[in-house]
C-alpha positions as CSV (number, residue, x, y, z in Angstrom):
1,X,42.2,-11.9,27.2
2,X,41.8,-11.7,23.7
3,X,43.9,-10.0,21.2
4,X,46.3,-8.9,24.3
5,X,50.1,-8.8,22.8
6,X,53.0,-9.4,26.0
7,X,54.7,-6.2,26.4
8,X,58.1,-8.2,26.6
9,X,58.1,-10.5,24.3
10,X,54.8,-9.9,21.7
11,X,53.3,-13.8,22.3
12,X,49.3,-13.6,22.3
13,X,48.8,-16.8,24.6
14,X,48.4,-15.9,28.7
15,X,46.9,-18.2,31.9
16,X,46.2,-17.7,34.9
17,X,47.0,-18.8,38.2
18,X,47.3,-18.3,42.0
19,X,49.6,-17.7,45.0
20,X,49.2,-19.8,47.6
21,X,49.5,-17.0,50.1
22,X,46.2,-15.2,50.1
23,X,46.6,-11.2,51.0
24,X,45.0,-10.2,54.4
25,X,44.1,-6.5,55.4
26,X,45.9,-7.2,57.9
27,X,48.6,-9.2,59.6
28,X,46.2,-10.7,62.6
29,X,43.0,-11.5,60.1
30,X,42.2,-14.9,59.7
31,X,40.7,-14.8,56.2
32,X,42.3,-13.3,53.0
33,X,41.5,-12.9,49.4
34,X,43.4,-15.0,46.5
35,X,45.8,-13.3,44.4
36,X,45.2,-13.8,40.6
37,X,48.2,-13.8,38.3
38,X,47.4,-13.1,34.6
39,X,51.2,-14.1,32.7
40,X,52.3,-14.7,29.4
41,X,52.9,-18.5,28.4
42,X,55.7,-17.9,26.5
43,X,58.0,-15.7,28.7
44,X,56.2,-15.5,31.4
45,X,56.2,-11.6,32.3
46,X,52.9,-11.0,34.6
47,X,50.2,-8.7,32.6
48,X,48.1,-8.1,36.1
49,X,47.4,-9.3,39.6
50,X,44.4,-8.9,41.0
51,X,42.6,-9.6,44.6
52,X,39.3,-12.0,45.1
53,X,36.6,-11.1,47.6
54,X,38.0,-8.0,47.9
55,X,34.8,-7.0,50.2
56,X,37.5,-8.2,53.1
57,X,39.4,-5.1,52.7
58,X,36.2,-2.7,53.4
59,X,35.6,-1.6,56.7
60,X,32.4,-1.7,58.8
């Protein structure tokens, strides 16, 4: 994350964190994968999301 500039508001400092709701492929699966919010500290506008152990979402 380094020399990344917040589209919004120009800041250089981001975290992360998670949802506590995990994404599932599909309403009846048991397991799901983490959502990963990347965000600016000083405004807080989200630079991504992504999804962990996507291998979930591949089918067989």
């Amino acid at each position: 994350m380094d020399n990344k500039k917040c589209l919004k508001c120009g800041a250089s400092e981001f975290a992360e964190g998670t949802d506590f709701i995990p994404i599932k492929p599909n309403k009846m699966a048991l397991s799901g994968g983490n959502k990963i919010y990347t965000f600016c500290l000083e405004c807080g506008e989200v630079d991504s999301i992504r999804v962990e152990n996507t291998a979930i979402f591949r089918k067989k």
